[in-house]
C-alpha positions in Angstrom: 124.9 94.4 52.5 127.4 93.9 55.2 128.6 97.1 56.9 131.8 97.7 55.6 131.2 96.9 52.1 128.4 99.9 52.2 131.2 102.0 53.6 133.6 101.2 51.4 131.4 102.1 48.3 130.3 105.0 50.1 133.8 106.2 50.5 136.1 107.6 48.2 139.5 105.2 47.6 141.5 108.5 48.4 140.5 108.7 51.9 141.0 104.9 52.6 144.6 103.5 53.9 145.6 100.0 52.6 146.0 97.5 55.2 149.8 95.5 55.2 150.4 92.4 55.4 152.7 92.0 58.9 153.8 88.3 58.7 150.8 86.2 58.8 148.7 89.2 59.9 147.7 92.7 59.3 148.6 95.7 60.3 148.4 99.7 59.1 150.8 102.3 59.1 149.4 105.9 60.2 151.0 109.3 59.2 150.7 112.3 60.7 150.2 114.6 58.0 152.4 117.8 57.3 154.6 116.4 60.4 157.7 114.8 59.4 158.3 111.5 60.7 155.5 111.2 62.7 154.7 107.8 61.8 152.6 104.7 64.1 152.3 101.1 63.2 149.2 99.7 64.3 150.1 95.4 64.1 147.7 92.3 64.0 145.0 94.9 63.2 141.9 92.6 61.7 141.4 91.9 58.8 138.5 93.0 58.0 139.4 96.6 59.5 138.2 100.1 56.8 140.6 102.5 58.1 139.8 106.3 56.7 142.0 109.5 56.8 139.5 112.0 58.2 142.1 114.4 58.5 143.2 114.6 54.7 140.0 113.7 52.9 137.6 116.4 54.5 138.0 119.9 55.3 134.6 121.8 56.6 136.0 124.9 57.0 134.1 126.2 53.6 130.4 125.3 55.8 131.3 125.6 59.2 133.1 128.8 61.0 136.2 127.5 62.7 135.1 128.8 66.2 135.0 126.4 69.7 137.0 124.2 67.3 133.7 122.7 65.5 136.0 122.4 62.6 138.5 119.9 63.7 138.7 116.4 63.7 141.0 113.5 64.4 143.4 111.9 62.0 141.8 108.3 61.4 138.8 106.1 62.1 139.4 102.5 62.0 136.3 100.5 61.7 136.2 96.6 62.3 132.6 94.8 61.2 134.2 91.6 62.7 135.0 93.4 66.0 132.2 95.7 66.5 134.5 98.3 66.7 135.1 101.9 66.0 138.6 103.4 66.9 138.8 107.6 66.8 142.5 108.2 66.3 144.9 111.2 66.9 148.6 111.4 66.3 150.8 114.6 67.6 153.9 114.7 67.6 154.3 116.9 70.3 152.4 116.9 73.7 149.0 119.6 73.4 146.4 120.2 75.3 143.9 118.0 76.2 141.0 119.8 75.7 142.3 120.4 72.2 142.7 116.4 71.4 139.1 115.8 72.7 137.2 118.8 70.0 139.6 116.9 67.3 137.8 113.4 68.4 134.2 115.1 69.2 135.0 116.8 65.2 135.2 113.1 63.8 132.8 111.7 65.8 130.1 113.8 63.9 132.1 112.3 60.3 131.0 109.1 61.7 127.4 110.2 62.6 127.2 111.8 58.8 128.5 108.6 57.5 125.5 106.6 59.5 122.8 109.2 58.2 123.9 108.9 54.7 124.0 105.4 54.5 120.5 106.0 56.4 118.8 108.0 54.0 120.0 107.3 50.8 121.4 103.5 50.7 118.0 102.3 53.2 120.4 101.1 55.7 118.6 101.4 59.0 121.0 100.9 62.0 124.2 101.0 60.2 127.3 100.2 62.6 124.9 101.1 65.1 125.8 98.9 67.5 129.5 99.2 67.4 131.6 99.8 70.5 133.6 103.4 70.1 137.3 104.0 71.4 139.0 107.3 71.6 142.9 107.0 71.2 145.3 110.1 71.3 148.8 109.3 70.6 151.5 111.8 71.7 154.7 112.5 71.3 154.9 110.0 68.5 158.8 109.3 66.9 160.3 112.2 69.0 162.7 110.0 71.0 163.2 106.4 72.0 161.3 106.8 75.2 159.4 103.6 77.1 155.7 103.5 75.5 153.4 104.8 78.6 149.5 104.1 78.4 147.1 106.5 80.4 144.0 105.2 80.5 141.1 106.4 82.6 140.0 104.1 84.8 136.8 104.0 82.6 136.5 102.5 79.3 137.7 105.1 76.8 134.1 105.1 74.7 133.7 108.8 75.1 136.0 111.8 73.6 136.6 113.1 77.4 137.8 109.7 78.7 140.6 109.1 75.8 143.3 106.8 76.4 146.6 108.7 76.1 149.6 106.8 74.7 152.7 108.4 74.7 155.9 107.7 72.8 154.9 104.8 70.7 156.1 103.9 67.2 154.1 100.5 67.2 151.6 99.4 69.2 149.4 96.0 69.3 145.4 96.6 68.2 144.4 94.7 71.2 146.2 97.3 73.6 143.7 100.6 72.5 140.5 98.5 71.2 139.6 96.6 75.1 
């Protein structure tokens, strides 16, 4: 069974988000949650793309205690099977700390680790989207004001919570520009 199929039928359809259609393409539109207008369009997104709300479908905070922030996590994970692509997303509208962005992507990291080792042990899928590429997106200052869209990217690939791309006030932005 193809990797996103599993994942969809693992997944509830509450924590999913619909893809769009964007004139002869795709694309998603992310909201901050309990932020008013804090809103991102991600355009020509594939097709193919699973894209999950982390941040309203799971709450840990029953299990784990909330200390060194083991409790947070990210916004959205956008997975492409055609890409080979995992995208860790988080919106703010303001401008916090770093360190705080990077325990929110470490926090759904781990979701995506869980979702391996269920689909692992109980669906007898060995290696599932095991070989996907990760990225690590923080998006800041979304919708404040209509301010130039700046890109801070380490001069690394951003494949690891600590060297997140940082993308400042954008409204829209292409998928190509946050998944090379």
């Amino acid at each position: 069974m193809p990797d996103i199929t599993l994942l969809k039928a693992m997944l509830k359809d509450t924590a999913q988000i619909a893809l769009q259609d964007h004139y002869a393409r795709k694309k998603v539109v992310l909201i901050e949650h309990d932020t008013e207008g804090s809103v991102l369009e991600i355009h020509n997104i594939p097709a193919d793309s699973l894209v999950i709300d982390v941040d309203a479908s799971l709450d840990i905070r029953n299990l784990i205690n909330t200390t060194n922030g083991a409790c947070k996590r990210a916004d959205y994970l956008i997975i492409s099977q055609e890409k080979r692509l995992v995208l860790f997303i988080e919106m703010k509208k303001g401008n916090p700390k770093t360190s705080d962005i990077i325990k929110q992507l470490k926090g759904s990291l781990c979701v995506f680790k869980y979702c391996q080792a269920i689909a692992g042990q109980f669906f007898d899928t060995e290696n599932f989207l095991a070989d996907y590429n990760m990225r690590f997106i923080a998006f800041k200052n979304v919708n404040l004001t209509k301010n130039k869209t700046k890109i801070d990217k380490a001069r690394q690939t951003h494949n690891t919570p600590e060297t997140l791309m940082k993308i400042s006030w954008a409204k829209t932005i292409q998928f190509n520009k946050i998944a090379a």
